[in-house]
C-alpha positions as CSV (number, residue, x, y, z in Angstrom):
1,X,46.8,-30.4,-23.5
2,X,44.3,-27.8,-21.4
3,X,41.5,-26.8,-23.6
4,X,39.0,-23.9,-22.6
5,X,35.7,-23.3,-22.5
6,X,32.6,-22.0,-20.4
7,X,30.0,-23.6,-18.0
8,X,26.6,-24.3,-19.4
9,X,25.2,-25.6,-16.1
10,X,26.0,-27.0,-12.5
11,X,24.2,-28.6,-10.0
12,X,25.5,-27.3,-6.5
13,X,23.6,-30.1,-5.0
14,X,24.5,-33.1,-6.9
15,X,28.0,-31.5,-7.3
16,X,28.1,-32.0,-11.5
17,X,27.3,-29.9,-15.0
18,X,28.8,-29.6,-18.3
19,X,31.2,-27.5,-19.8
20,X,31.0,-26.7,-23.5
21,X,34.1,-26.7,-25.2
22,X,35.0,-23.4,-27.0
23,X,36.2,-25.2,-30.4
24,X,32.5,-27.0,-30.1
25,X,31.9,-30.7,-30.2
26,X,30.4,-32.2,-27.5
27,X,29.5,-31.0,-24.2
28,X,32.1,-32.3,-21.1
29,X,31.1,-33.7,-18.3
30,X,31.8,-31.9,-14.9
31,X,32.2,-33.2,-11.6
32,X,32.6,-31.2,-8.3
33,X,35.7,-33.4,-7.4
34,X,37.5,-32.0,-10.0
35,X,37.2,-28.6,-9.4
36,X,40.5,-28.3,-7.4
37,X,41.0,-25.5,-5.1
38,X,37.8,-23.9,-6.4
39,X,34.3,-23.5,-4.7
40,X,31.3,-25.7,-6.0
41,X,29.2,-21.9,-5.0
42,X,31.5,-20.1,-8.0
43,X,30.0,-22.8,-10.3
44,X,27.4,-21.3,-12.7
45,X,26.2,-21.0,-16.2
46,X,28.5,-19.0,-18.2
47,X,31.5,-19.4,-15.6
48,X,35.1,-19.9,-17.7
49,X,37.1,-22.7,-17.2
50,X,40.4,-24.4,-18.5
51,X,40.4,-28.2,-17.6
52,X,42.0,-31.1,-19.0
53,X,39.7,-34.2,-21.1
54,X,39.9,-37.7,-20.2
55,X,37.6,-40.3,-21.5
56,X,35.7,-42.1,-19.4
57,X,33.3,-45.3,-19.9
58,X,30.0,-42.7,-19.8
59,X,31.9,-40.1,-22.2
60,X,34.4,-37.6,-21.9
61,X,34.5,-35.8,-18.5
62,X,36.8,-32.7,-17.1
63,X,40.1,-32.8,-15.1
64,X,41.9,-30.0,-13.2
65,X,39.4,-27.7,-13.7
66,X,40.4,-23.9,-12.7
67,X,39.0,-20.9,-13.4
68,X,40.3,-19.0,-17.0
69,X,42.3,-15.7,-16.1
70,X,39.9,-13.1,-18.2
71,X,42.1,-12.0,-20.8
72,X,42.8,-15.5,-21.6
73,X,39.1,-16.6,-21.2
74,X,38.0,-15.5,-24.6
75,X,38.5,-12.4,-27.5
76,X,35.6,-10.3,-25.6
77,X,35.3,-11.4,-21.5
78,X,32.8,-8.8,-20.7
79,X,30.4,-10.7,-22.4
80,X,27.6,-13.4,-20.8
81,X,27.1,-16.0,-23.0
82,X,24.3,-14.7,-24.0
83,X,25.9,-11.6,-25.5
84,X,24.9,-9.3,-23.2
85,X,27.6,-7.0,-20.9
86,X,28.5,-8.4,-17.5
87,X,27.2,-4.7,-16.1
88,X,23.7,-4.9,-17.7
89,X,20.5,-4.2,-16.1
90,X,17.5,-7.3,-16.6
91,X,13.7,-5.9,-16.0
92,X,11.9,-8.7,-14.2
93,X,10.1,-10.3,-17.0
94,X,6.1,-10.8,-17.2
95,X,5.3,-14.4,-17.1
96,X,4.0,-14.1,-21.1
97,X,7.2,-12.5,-21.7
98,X,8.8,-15.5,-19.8
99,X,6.9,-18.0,-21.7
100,X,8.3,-17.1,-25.1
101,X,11.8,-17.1,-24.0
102,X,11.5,-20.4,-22.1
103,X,10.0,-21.7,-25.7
104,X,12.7,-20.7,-27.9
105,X,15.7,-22.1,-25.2
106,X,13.4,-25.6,-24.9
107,X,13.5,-25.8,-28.5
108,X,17.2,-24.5,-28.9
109,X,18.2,-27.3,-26.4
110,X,16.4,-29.9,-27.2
111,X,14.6,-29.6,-30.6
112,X,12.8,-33.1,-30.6
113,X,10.8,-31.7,-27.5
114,X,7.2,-32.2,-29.1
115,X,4.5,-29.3,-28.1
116,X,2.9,-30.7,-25.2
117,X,6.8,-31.5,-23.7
118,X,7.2,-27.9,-24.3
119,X,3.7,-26.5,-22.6
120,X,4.5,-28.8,-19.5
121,X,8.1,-27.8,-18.7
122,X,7.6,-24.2,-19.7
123,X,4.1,-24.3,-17.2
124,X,6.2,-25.4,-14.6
125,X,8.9,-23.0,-14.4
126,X,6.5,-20.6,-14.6
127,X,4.5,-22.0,-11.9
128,X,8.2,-21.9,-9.8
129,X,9.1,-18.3,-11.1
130,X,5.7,-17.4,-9.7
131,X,5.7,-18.5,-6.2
132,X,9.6,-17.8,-5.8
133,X,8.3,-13.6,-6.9
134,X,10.6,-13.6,-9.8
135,X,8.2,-12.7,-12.0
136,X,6.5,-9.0,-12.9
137,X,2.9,-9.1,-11.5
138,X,1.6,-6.7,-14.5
C-alpha cells in the first residue's frame, strides 16, 4: 500500500533524509537510491512524496518514492509546511530575530536539548548565517 507524506529534510550530499508520514508515527527513512526517476536537487524540506514502507534492520525506510501530483498531495497544496503560501515574501531576518526562532525549532525537535546544547547550536548557525550574508545587518 503507497502512503503519503512530505520531506522533513535531505542531505544532497550524503544522498538521505526523512519523510514524515502524513497519518503521523514515526519519521521514514529516505535514501537517494530510492528516489526513482527523480533528481536528488528536487529533494528538500517540505517536498511531497508517495513511497512505499519496508522495514528494515535500522527501522522503516522508503521505497519507490515519486513526487505526489498536487491535488492529491494534501486538502490545501499551496501551503509550506509551515503554513505559510508557496507565493509569500520572507524579510531577511536580524540575527536576534534569528535566534528566537532557531530556539523554539531546537526545542520543538528535540526537547531534551539542555540550554547550553541550545546556545551552542543556535551560536553556530548564526555564526554560518553571518558569513554566508543571510542575515539583516541592522
Amino acid at each position: 500500500m503507497r502512503s503519503a507524506g512530505q520531506v522533513v529534510r535531505f542531505d544532497k550530499v550524503r544522498g538521505y533524509g526523512f519523510i514524515s508520514p502524513n497519518g503521523g508515527g514515526e519519521d521514514v527513512f529516505l535514501h537517494a537510491n530510492d528516489l526513482g526517476d527523480i533528481e536528488k536537487s528536487a529533494m528538500r524540506a517540505g517536498v511531497r512524496v508517495t513511497f512505499d514502507i519496508e522495514a528494515g534492520d535500522r527501522g522503516m525506510f522508503a521505497t519507490s518514492v515519486l513526487l505526489a501530483p498536487k491535488s492529491a498531495a494534501s486538502p490545501d497544496s499551496s501551503q509550506e509546511p509551515d503554513g505559510t503560501a508557496e507565493d509569500d515574501y520572507y524579510d531577511v531576518l536580524s540575527a536576534r530575530e534569528l535566534r528566537h526562532h532557531l530556539t523554539e525549532m531546537f526545542l520543538q525537535v528535540k526537547p531534551s536539548m539542555n540550554a547550553e546544547q541550545v546556545l551552542e547550536a543556535r551560536e553556530r548557525v548564526i555564526e554560518f548565517a553571518q558569513k554566508q550574508g543571510l542575515l539583516d545587518e541592522l
